[in-house]
C-alpha positions as CSV (number, residue, x, y, z in Angstrom):
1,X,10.5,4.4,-1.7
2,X,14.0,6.0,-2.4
3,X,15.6,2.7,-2.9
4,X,13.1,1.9,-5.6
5,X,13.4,5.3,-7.0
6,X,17.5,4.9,-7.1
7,X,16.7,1.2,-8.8
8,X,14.5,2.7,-11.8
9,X,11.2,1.0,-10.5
10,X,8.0,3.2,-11.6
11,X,6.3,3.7,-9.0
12,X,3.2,5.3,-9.9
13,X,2.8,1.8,-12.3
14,X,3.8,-0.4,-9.3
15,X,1.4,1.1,-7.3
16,X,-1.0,0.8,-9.9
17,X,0.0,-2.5,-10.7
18,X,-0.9,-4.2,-6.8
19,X,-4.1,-2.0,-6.7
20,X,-5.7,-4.0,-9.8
21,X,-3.9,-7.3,-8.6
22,X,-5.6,-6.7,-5.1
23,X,-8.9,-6.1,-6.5
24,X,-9.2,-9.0,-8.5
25,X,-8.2,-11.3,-5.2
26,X,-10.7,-9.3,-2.7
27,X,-13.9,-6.9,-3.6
28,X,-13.0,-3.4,-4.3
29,X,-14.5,-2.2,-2.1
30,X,-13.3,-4.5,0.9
31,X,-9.2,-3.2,-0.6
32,X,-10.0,0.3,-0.5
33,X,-11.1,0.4,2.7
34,X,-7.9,-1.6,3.9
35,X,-5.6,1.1,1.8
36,X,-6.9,4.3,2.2
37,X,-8.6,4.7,-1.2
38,X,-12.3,5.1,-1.8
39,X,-14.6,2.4,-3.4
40,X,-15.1,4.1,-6.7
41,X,-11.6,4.5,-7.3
42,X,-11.3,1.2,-6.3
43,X,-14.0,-0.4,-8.7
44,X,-12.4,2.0,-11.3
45,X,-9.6,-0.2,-11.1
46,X,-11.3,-3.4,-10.4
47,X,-13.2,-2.5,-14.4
48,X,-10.0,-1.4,-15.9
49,X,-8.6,-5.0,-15.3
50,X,-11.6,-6.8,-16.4
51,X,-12.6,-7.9,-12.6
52,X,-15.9,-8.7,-11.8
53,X,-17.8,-9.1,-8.7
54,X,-21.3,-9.3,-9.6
55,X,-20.8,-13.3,-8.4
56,X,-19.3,-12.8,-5.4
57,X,-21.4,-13.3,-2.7
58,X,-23.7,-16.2,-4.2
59,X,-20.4,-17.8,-4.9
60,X,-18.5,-17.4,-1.5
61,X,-17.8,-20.4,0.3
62,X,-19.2,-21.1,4.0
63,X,-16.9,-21.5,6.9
64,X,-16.1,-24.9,6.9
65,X,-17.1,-25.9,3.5
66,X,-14.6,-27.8,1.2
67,X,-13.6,-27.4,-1.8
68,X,-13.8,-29.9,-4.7
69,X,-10.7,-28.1,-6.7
């Protein structure tokens, strides 16, 4: 954290910045339990970026399945 501090790297924004790319990758809820935040902070984030997840479970693939892309 120093290091990034002496470089000029925001870190509040960077921090910011992988919480929204994580939930868009993984449910919100499923990242803030891995991080240490709470779901609703979580799913703020996940709404502020535009993310989604009302499809998520009808469209998860099985174990096994393949992919046609």
């Amino acid at each position: 954290m120093n290091s990034l501090r002496a470089s000029n790297v925001p870190l509040v924004g960077s921090r910011i910045a992988a919480l929204r790319a994580l939930v868009s990758e993984i449910p919100p809820a499923i990242a803030a339990q891995a991080i240490g935040y709470t779901a609703q902070c979580a799913e703020r984030h996940a709404q502020v970026s535009g993310t989604t997840w009302t499809n998520y479970v009808p469209n998860r693939r099985r174990p096994n399945q393949l992919t046609t892309s």
